[in-house]
Structure formats: C-alpha cells, structure tokens
C-alpha positions in Angstrom: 50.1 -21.4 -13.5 51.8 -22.6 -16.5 53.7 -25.9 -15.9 56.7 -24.2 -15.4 55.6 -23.3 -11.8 55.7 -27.1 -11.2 59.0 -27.3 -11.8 59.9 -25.0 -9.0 59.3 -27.6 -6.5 61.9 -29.9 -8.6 64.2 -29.1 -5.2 62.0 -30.6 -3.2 62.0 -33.9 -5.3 65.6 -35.8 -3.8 63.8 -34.5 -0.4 60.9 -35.9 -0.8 61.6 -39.7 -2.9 62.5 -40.1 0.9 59.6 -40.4 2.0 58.2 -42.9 -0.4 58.1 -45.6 2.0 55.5 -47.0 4.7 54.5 -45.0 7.9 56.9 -47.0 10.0 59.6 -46.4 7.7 59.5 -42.7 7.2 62.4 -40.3 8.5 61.2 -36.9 10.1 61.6 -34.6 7.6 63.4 -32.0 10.1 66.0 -34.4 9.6 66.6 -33.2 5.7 65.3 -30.4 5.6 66.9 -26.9 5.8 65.5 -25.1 9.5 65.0 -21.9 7.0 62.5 -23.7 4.4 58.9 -23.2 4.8 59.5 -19.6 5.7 58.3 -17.5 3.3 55.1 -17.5 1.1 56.9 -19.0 -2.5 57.8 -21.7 -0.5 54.9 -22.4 0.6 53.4 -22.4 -2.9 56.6 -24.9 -4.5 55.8 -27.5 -1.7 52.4 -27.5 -2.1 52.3 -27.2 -5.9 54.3 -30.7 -5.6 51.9 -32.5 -3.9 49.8 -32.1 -6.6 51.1 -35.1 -8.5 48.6 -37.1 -6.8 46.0 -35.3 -8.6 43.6 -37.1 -10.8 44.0 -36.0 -14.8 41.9 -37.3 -17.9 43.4 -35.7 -20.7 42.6 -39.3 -22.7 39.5 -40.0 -21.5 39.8 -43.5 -20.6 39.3 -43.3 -17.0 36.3 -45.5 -16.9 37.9 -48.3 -18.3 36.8 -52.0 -16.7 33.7 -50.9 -15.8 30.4 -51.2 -18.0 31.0 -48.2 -19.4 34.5 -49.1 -21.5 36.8 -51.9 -22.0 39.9 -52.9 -22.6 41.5 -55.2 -24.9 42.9 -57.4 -21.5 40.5 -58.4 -18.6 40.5 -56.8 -15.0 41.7 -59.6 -12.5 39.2 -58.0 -9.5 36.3 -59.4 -12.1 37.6 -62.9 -11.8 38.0 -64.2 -8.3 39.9 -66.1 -7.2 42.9 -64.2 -9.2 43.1 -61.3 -7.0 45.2 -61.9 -4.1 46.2 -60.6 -0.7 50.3 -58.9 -0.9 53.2 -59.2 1.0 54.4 -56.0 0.5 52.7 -52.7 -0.6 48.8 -51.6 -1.3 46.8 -49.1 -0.6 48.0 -49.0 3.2 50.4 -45.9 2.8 51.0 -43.0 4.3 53.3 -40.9 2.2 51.5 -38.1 0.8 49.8 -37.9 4.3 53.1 -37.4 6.1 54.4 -34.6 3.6 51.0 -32.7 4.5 51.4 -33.2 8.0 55.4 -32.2 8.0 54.0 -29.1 6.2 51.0 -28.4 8.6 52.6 -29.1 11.7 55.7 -26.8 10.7 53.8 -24.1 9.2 50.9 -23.6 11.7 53.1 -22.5 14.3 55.4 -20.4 12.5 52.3 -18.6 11.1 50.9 -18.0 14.6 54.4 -16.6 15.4 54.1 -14.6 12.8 57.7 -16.2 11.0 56.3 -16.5 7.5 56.6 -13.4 4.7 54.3 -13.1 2.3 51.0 -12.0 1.9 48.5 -12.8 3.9 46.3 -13.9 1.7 48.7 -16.0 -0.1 50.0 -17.7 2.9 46.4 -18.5 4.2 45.5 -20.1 0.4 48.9 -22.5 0.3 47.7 -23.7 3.4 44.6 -24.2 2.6 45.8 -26.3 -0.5 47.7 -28.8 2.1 43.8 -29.4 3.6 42.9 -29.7 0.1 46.1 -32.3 -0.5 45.6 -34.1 2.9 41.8 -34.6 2.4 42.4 -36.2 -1.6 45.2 -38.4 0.1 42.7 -39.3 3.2 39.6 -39.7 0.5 41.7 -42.3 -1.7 42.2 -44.5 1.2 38.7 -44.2 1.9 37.7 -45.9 -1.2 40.3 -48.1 -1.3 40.3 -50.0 2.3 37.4 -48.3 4.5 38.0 -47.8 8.2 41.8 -46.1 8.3 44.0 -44.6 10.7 43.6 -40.8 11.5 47.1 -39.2 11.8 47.3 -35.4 11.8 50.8 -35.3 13.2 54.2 -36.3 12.2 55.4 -39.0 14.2 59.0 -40.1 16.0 60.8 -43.4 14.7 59.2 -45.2 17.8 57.6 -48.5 17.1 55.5 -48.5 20.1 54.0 -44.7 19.4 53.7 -46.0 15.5 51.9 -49.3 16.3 49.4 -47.2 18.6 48.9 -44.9 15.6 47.7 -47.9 13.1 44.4 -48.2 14.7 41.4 -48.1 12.0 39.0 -45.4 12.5 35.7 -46.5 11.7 35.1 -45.2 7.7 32.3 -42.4 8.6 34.9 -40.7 11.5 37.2 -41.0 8.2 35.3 -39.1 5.9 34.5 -36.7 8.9 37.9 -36.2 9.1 38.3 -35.2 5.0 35.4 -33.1 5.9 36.6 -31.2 8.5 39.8 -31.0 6.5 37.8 -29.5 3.4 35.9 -26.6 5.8 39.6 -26.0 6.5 41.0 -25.3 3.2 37.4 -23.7 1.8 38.2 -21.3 4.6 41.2 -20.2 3.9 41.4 -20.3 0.1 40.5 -17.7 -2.3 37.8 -18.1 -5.3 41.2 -18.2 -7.3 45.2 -19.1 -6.5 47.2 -15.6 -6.0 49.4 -17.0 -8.7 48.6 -20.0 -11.2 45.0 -19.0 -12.0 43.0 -22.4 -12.5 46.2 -24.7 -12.7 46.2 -24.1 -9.0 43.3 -25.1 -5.7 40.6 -22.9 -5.4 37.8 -22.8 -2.7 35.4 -24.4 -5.4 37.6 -27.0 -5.9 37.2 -27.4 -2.1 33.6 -27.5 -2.5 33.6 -29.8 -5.2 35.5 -32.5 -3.2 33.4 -31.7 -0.5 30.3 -33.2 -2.3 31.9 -35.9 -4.0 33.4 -37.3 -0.4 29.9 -36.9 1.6 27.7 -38.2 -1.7 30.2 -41.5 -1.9 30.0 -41.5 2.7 26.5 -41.1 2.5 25.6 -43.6 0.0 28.5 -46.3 0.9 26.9 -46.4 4.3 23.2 -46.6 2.8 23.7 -48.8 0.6 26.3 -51.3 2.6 24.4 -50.6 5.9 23.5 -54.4 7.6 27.0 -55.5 5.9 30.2 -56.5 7.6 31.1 -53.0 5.5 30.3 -50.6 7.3 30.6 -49.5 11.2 28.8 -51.8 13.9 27.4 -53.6 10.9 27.3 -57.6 11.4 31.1 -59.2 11.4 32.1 -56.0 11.1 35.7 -56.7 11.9 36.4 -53.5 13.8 34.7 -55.2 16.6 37.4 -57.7 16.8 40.1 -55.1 18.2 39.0 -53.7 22.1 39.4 -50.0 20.8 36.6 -50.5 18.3 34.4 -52.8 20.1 32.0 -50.0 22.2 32.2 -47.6 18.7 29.2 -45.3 19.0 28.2 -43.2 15.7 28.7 -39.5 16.4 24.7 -38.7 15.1 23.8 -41.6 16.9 23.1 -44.2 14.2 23.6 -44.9 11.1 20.8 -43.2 9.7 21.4 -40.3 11.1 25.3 -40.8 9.4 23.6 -41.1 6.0 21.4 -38.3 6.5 24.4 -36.0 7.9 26.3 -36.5 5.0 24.1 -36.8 2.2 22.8 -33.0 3.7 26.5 -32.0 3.3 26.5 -33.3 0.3 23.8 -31.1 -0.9 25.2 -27.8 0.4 28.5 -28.5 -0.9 27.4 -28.9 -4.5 24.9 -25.9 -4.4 27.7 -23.6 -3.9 29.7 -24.7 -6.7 27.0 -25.6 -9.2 25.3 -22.3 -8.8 28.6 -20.4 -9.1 29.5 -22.7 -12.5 27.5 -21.8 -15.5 27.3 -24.8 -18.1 29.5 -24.4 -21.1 27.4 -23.7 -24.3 27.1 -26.5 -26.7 26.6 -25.6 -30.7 25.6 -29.6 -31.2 28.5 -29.2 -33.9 25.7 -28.3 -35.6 22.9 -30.9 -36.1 22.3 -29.3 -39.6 26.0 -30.2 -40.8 26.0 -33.0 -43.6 29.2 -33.5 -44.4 32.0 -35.1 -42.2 34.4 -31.8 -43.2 31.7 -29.9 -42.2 30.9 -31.6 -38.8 34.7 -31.7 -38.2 34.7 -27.9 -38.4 32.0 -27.4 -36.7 33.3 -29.6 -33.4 36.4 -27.6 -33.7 34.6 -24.3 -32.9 32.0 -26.1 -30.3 33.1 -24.3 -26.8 31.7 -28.0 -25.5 34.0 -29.7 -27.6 37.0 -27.4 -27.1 36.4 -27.8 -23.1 37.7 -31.2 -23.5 40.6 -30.4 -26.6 41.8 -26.9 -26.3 45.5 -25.6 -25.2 44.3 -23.3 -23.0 41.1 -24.3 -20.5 41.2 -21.5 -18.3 38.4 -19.8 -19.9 36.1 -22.3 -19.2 33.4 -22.0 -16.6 32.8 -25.6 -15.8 36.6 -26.3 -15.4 38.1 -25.8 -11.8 40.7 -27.1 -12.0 43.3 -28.0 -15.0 47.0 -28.9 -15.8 49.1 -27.3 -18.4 51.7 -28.4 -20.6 54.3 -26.0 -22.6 56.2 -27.6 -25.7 58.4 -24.3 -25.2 60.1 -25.9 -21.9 59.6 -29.5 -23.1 56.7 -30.1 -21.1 54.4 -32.1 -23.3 51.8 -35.0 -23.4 50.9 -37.7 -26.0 47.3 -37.2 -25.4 45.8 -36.2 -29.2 48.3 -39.0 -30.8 46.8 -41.1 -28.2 43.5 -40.2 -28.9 43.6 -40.7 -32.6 44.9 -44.3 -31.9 42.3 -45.6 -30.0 44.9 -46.9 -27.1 43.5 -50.6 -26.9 39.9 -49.8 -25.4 36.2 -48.7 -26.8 33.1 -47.6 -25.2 30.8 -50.8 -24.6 28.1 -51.6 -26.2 26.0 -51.3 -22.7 27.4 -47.4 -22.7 26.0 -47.0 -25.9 22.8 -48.0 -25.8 21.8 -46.1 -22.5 22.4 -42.9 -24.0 19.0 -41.3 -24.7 17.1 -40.5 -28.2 17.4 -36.6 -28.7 13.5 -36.5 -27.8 14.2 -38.0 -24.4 13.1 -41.6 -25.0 14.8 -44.4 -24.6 16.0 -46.5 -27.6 13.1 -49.4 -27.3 10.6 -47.1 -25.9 7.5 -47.0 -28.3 7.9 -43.9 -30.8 11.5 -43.4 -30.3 12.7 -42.7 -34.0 15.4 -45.4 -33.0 17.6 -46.5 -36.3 18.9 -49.6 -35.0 22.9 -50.8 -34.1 23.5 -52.0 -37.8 26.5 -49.5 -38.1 27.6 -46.3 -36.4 25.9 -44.0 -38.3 22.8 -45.6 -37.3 23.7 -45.8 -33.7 24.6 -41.9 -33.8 21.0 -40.8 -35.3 18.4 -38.4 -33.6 20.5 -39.3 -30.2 21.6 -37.1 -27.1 24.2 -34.8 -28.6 27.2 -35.9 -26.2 26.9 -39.2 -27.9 26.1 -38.0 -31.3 29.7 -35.9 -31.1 32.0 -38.0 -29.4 30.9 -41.4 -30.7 33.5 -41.9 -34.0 31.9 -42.9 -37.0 33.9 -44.3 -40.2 34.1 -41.3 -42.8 34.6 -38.7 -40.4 37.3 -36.0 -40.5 40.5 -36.5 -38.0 42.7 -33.4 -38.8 42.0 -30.0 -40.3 45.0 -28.8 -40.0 47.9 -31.1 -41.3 50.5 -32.4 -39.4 54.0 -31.4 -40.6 55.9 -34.7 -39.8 53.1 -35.9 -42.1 53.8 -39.3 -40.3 51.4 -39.7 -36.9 48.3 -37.9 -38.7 45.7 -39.7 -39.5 43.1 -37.5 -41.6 39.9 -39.7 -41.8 38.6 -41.9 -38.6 38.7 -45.7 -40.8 36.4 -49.1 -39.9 37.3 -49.5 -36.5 40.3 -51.8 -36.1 39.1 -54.5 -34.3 42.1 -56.8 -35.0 45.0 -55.6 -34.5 46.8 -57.4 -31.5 50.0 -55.1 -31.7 50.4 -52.7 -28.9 47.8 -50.5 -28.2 46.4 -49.1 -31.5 43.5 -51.3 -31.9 39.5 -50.5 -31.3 38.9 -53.3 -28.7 34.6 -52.8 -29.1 34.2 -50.9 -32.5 33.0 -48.4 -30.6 35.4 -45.5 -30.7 35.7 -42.6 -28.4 36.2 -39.2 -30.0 35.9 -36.8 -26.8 38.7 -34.8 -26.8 39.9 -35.3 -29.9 42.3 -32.5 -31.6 41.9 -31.5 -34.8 44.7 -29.6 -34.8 47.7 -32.3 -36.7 50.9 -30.0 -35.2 49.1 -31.5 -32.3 50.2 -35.1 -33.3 53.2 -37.5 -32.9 55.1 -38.5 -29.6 55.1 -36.4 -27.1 54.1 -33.0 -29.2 50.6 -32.6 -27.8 50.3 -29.3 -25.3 46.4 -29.9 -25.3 45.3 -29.0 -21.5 44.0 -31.7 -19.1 41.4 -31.5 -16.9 41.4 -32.4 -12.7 38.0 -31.3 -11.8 35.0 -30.4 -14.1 32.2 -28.6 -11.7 29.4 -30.2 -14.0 29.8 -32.8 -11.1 28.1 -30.6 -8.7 25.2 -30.7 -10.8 24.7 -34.6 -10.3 26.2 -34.5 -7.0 23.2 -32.3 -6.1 20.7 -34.4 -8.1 21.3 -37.9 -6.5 22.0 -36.6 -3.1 18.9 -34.6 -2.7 17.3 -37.6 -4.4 18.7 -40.1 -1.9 17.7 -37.9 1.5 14.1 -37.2 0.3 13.2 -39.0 -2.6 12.2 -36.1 -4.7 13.1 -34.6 -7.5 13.4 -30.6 -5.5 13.0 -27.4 -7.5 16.7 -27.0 -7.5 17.4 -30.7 -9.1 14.9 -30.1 -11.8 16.3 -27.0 -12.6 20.0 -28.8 -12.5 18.4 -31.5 -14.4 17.1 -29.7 -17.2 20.0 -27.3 -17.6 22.2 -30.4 -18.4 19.7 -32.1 -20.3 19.0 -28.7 -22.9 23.0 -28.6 -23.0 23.0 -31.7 -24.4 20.2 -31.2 -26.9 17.9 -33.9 -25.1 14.4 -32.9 -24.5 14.4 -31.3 -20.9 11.5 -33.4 -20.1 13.4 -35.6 -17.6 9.1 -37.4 -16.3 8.7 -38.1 -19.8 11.9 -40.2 -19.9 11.1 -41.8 -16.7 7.8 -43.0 -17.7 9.3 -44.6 -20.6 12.0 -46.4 -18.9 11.9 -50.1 -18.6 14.5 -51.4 -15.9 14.3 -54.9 -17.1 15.5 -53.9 -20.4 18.2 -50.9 -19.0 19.3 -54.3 -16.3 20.8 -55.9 -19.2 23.3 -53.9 -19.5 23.7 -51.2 -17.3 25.0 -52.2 -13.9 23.7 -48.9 -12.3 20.4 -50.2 -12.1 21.4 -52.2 -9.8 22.0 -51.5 -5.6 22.8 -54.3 -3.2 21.4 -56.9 -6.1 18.1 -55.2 -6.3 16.9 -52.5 -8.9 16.5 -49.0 -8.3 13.3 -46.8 -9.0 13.0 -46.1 -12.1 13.7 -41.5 -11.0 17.3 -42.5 -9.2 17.9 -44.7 -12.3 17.6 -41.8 -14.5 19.6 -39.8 -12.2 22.4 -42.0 -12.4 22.3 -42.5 -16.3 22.5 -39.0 -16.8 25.7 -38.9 -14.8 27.6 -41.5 -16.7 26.4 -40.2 -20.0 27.7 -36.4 -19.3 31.0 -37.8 -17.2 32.4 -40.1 -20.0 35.8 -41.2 -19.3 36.1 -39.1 -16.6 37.2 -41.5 -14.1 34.3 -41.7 -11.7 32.2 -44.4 -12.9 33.8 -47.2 -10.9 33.8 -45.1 -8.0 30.1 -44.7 -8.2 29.6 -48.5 -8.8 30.8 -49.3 -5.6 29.1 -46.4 -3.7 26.2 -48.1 -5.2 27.0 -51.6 -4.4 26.2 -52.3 -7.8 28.1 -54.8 -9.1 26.3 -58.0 -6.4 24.9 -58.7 -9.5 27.8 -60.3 -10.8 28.0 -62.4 -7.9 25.1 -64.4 -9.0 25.5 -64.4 -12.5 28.2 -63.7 -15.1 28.4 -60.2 -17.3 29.9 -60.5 -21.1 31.6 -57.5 -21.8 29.8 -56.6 -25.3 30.9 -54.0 -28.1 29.5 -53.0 -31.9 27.3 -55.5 -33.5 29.9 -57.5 -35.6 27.8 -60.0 -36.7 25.4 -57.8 -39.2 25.9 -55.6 -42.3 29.1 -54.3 -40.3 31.3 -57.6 -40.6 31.2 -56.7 -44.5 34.1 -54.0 -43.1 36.7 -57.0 -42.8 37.8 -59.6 -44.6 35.5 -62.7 -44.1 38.8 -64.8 -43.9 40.5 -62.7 -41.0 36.9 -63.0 -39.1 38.2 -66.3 -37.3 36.3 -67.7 -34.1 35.6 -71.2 -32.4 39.3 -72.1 -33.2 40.8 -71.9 -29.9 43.8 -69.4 -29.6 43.8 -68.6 -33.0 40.1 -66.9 -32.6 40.3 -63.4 -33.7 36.4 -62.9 -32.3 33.8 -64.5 -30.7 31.3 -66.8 -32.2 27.7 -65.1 -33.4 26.2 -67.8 -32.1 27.0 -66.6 -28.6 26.0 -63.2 -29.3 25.4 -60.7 -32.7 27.8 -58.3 -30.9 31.1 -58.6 -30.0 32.1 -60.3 -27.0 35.8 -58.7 -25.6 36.8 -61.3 -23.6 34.8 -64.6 -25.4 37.3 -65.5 -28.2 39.8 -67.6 -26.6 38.3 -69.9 -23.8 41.9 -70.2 -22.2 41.0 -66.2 -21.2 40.1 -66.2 -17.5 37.6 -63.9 -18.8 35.7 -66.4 -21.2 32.9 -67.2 -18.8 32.1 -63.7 -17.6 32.9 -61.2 -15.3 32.0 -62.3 -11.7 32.6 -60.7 -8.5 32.6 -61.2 -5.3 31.9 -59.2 -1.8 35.4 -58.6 -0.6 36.6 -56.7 -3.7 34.7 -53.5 -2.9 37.6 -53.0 -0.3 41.3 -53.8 -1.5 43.0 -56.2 1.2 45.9 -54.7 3.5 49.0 -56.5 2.6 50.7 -58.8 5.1 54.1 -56.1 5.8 52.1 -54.3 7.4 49.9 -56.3 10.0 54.0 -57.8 10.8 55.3 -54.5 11.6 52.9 -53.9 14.1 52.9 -57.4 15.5 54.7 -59.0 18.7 57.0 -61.4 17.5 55.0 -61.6 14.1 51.7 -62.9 16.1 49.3 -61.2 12.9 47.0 -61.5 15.9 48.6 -58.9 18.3 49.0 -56.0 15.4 45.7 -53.6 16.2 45.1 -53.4 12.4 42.2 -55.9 11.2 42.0 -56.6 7.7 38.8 -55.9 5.4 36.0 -58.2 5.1 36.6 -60.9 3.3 40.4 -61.1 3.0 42.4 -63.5 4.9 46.0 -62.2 6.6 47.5 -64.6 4.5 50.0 -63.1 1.4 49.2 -64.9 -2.2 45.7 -65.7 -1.0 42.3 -64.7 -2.8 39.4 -63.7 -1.1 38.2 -66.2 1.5 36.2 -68.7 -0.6 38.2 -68.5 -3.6 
C-alpha cells in the first residue's frame, strides 16, 4: 500500500480526535458515526489502516536512545530519581486506541455473522484480523508501561458505576494472555499478505512476530521479577490490596509454570516466522574496498545496507512490515537529511566496544587482532561487519549522487562535531551512526526524503528463538545454533558462537554493558552472548530498553552510578579540535569533561550543575510508569483515592508532583 491508502481513512480523522480522551470520557461512537459505515470491505480496510498510527517506525535509527546503547546530547530524567514524578493528569493509563478496536470489533462481528458486510471473504476476515493485531499492540504497550491493566473487550455506556467496575487491574500474565489470545485471533484470520497494500499492510507473520516478542518480554518479566512486589502474588504486590485481586490464582498454577507457558509460546511463535524469513544477503560492502569512494559504492549496492536505505523495502525478505512515503502526493520524511546530521545523539562507547572482532573474539580476549580506540578507523578494523559498515568514520563518502539544491548535502562524513550546542546537528559521543544512511543527495533537504521505514524486521524471530529456548532449557538447541550461526555468517563474524563464549570475560563486558546484568547479578557467560548478539544486529531499532527491563537489568544502577561514555577524546583524536575550544573543569562554560575523570568522553560530566554529573542511578519503581492521580479520582467516592479499585504500581505514591517513594 503506497501511503496514499492512508489517506483514505483521512474521514475518519474529525471522528476519531473524539475519542482522544480517557475511558471515562469517551462518547460511544454509534453516537457519530453514520449506521451505514463499517459495512462493506473498503471500509473495513480505511478504519483499520488508521489505527496504524500507533505503529512503531525507525526510519532514523535512533530508537535506542538513553539506554547503554546510545545517547543523547540531554539526560533522561527516569535515570535520576527523584526527578521523575507522579501526574495529575495523563500517562500511560489510556484507553483510546483500545476503544476504536473494540467500537470496530463489537460492530463488525455481528454484522459479519449476519452476513451484512460485502466484500470478499477473505478480505473481510484479514481487516479483522488487523483490529486483533491493533488491539493486541495497544494492550502490549500498556503492558510495558504499567503491568497489571484492565481487560476491556467491549465498548462501554457513559455510566460511572459500569466504568469504575471496568478499571480493575488484571494481574500482568492474564494481560499478556489476553494479547495472546488476541494474536491467535488475527494469525487466524489474516492472509501471508494484505489483499491490497502488500507489506505496508498486517500480515499473519507480523502476527507471529508480535506473538514472540509479547510471550519472550511475559516470560522473562515474570522470571526475572518473580519474588518482587512486580509481579502477581509476589510480596507487596499491591494487587493484593483490592478484594478482587486478593485470592488471584495463576491459570498454570504457579509462576513457574507462567514462565514456562510463555517462554514455550514464545518459541513456537518465532519458529514460524524465522523459518519462513530468509536473512538478507550481506556483500560486507566489500571488505577488499580501500578507498572511502569505493566503500561508499559498495554500501550503496549491499542488499543489507539498502534494507535499511532504499525507497522501496518490499522486496526484502526480513522486512514484514514497512511504511511508505511518495513525494508525488507530498508525503515525505526528513529521515536521510536527518541522518547525515547526526540529530544530537551517538552510539556509546559501551555499544562500541561489545561488538565482536570479525574472528569471533572479543576485543581484550588474547589473540584478538584488536587495533585499539585511538580513532575510528582503528575502532572499525578486523570487526563484525554490522559495525564495520554503519560505524562513520572521518574521510568517508556521504553522497554519490549530488544533491541539486546543493545546500543540505553534505559529501564527505567530517571529525565528528562534538561541540556544537545549536539544535540538533552535533555528534553527542563521536561515535556516529551511519545505518541507514542514503547516498542518494535528491534524497536530502527538509522534508524531501521518500526513503521507506521499517515497523517490523523478522530478524527478531531469530533472537526471539535464541534467548527463549535458552531461558526454558538452558541450551543452546539445534535450531538456535543453526539461528545463531546464520546471523553470525551474515555478519561476517566467525560462526563459532563456543569459541566466543569461552573467550568472554563478564567482568570486563560488566563495565559497560548493562545486559550482563539480571536482578543485580550476572548472567552465564551463553545467555550473555545471546543477548549481545541481539543488540549488535537490532541497532536503533527501538527494542533495547524494552529488553533492559525484561531483564531487570538496570538494579545495577541502584547501587552504583553509570557514566555515559563516548570516543576516546583524550588521545591522538583531541588533535581533531582546537586545543583552545577543548574547555573543561570551568563550570558552565565546560565544553567536555576533564581527562582526569576518564580518557573518553563523558556526555553528561561537563557541567556539574547537570543532574546527570554524578551518574545515571535508578531506582525499583521506574520499571513501571506511575498511574496519574485523574484517574484513581474518577473512580473514587467523594475523591477517597482509597475507594477507586485501581492501585497504583510499586513504588509510587497516589500523590501528583511526587517522586518515587524514597526520593
């Protein structure tokens, strides 16, 4: 579907801005809409094909930002407690896109049975199955976000008692049940492909895909939180303070049998898809290329690196799912401009250094061929090809083909700009992403980029697989290693995945990696591996935070503070800038931070009025986002908080402008 088939649904937009508002708040839809809509198979496809705005995208690449995987040039507030506080208004407890797919479900469903819908069949039966699709992404978000969650399937009458019954939490595992079940439903009734739309549109293995991701973050939240207020039954869990959760009994009978449950539906759900997605070749750009034209040539006709650049993505194996953009109708993105200009954040210096040696060793492991962090082009040497092409290095080639405003191209990647405070277009760590990058210059300037964006990649079923089959029987299975190495060859790393696991040393990977990490102690060193191969093949791809706090991984902080690192300033590199513009220890006039702290740049550790200045910390109660006062009122008797049956998360008080408890 080109994007022009989203704009079909641009009736249903007045309609729908409606319904931006809080469960309690929403009018019925029958009440605005026409008695003859949702009657006939297009119409089923323009509602549905709206919904899709809450679809994830990373066209730019910088979905992994504030995590230990990139930064930003300004700190994340949920990394310094204390600054993170409870709302009056707002957060993640919503219901909107919930409510459209319910309107649509509970209207549809019947009229289908009555047989009151034209269209095909099979058309009819795959728009449907999109709303499961929709309803289960909507459902999954709130999982992440607050945990136990209120299970309406239904559309509901402007009654305050009926709407204060319906804001009961579920317990988190009959939640992800729920988005289950809701994923059988649209894997059921969807096609292997859209009847119109192609891969801009749901498809079962996009179904399948989800499928894994939601049982994999389940069945690892509850393993790894289990004995925690976090989870079901788990000490202080406050569920137990409202009567309708007090006698909760898990549906397999304990927890473990929960984590075993869904880490076994992740594994199904992720063999179906990765064995139906054959990996995208990758040319390594070539590895015998000298020159930067050369390599910049090369990248351009890599099918790996066009996966992530092109116009057109449908001919992609690995890609499921994608959105489109026509400069014919106006329909464009800033994403190569964007690109180009670094956008205020890097890749860390943590990112960097976990990325393998092309002969599967580590970087300090004995015999690695390692060149050292004295500039980029050292970094980049003899290492895994996905950081070898997507790390920038100084000298390389930007544009092939020039741009004709002339103006926004920018032909040769320069010294990273590690200075500039105005706007966005400054290299925050010296490390520069180039995943994604278009070499195309027509391509560049404000809003002329047409480059595709991808949802869903199904190389995620591959590690999906891996760490859930890992985490139920700790083994590496035939079908992992065969996963495993696949990936591994595609990314010109020596498929010898033992090798690399006899070389590891945790200690040293602790330093910077927080994935080594679950509930504050380390990993072996097999599920450690498993995890750094995800990160290094999903860069920027907006799951890493997600996976930190499946993992529990970031208790760490708890104890002791993380500096955010980047490049190694302080070596031959800082002979890239002027000695004079290289200002630190000066208070707010710092421009880095002091080598005597650290050789490599510290993000937030130039200015100690920064919040940042001592660290990253963290505390318990940010893995769940607290619910903001509105809503435990709304539900209330005479505004007694205590009388509304929603609880709030661990760790937060019902109390607006107020940190977590302790803070």
């Amino acid at each position: 579907m080109k994007t022009r088939n989203i704009l079909m649904a641009a009736g249903l937009v007045t309609l729908l801005n409606a319904c931006n508002k809080d469960l309690l708040e929403i009018p019925p839809l029958s009440k605005v809409t026409p008695e003859n809509y949702l009657t006939e198979e297009s119409q089923l496809a323009a509602y549905a094909i709206k919904q899709y705005e809450g679809l994830p995208i990373f066209g730019y690449f910088d979905g992994d930002a504030h995590t230990d995987v990139a930064a930003r040039r300004v700190y994340d507030a949920k990394y310094t407690p204390g600054q993170w506080r409870v709302a009056q208004t707002g957060g993640a407890w919503s219901f909107t896109s919930i409510f459209q797919c319910n309107y649509f479900l509970e209207t549809v469903l019947p009229r289908l049975a009555a047989g009151k819908i034209t269209g095909s069949e099979a058309g009819i039966k795959h728009y449907i199955g999109e709303i499961y699709y929709l309803r289960a992404w909507a459902y999954f978000d709130k999982l992440q976000g607050l945990g136990d969650f209120p299970i309406i399937k239904t559309t509901l009458t402007d009654d305050k008692k009926l709407l204060t019954e319906a804001s009961k939490r579920m317990p988190q595992n009959e939640v992800a049940r729920f988005i289950l079940s809701d994923l059988d439903s649209a894997i059921l009734l969807m096609g292997n492909t859209a009847p119109s739309g192609g891969k801009n549109r749901l498809s079962k293995l996009c179904a399948q895909l989800l499928k894994s991701r939601v049982a994999l973050y389940e069945g690892t939240f509850l393993k790894y939180f289990k004995g925690t207020a976090y989870v079901p039954n788990g000490p202080e869990w406050p569920g137990k303070t409202k009567d309708y959760n007090a006698s909760y009994q898990f549906p397999s009978g304990s927890i473990d049998g929960e984590i075993d449950f869904f880490l076994t539906e992740a594994m199904n759900a992720a063999k179906a898809v990765a064995d139906a997605v054959p990996l995208v070749n990758n040319t390594m750009a070539a590895r015998a290329e000298t020159s930067n034209e050369d390599f910049a040539v090369a990248s351009e006709a890599n099918p790996y690196c066009r996966m992530f650049s092109s116009t057109d993505l449908s001919g992609f194996s690995e890609v499921l799912l994608w959105r489109d953009y026509d400069l014919g109708l106006g329909v464009s993105n800033g994403i190569p401009n964007t690109i180009q200009a670094a956008h205020g954040w890097g890749l860390t210096r943590g990112y960097v250094d976990r990325f393998l040696m092309a002969n599967g060793l580590p970087i300090y492991a004995p015999g690695s061929g390692y060149a050292g962090d004295d500039s980029i082009q050292l970094v980049r040497e003899n290492r895994d090809g996905r950081l070898w092409l997507f790390l920038a290095q100084p000298g390389q080639i930007n544009i092939l083909k020039p741009s004709p405003l002339g103006t926004h191209a920018t032909p040769v990647v320069t010294y990273p700009d590690i200075l500039n405070l105005i706007g966005n277009h400054d290299n925050v760590t010296g490390y520069m992403s180039r995943k994604g990058n278009v070499y195309d210059g027509a391509q560049l300037g404000n809003g002329r980029g047409d480059v595709g964006s991808i949802s869903l990649r199904g190389t995620e079923a591959y590690f999906n697989y891996m760490e859930a089959s890992y985490e139920k029987t700790g083994t590496v299975d035939g079908t992992a290693k065969t996963y495993w190495e696949a990936i591994r060859k595609r990314a010109g790393v020596d498929i010898d995945f033992l090798k690399t696991i006899a070389a590891t040393d945790l200690s040293k990977e602790a330093a910077n990696d927080w994935g080594v990490y679950s509930a504050g102690v380390m990993v072996d060193k097999t599920l450690y591996n498993i995890r750094r191969e995800r990160s290094c093949e999903l860069m920027g791809e907006g799951l890493r935070y997600m996976d930190l706090r499946r993992w529990r991984a970031l208790d760490r902080m708890s104890a002791e503070p993380y500096h955010v690192e980047g490049f190694k300033l302080w070596g031959p590199i800082k002979n890239w800038y002027k000695a004079s513009t290289l200002t630190y220890s000066i208070g707010d006039r710092s421009t880095v931070s002091d080598p005597a702290l650290s050789p490599y740049l510290r993000i937030y550790q130039k200015t100690p009025t920064v919040l940042a200045f001592t660290g990253y910390r963290w505390t318990m109660a940010h893995y769940f986002s607290p619910i903001a006062m509105q809503h435990f009122l709304i539900t209330s008797d005479n505004n007694d908080v205590t009388t509304s049956p929603i609880y709030q998360n661990p760790g937060w008080p019902v109390e607006a402008n107020k940190p977590a408890l302790g803070f």
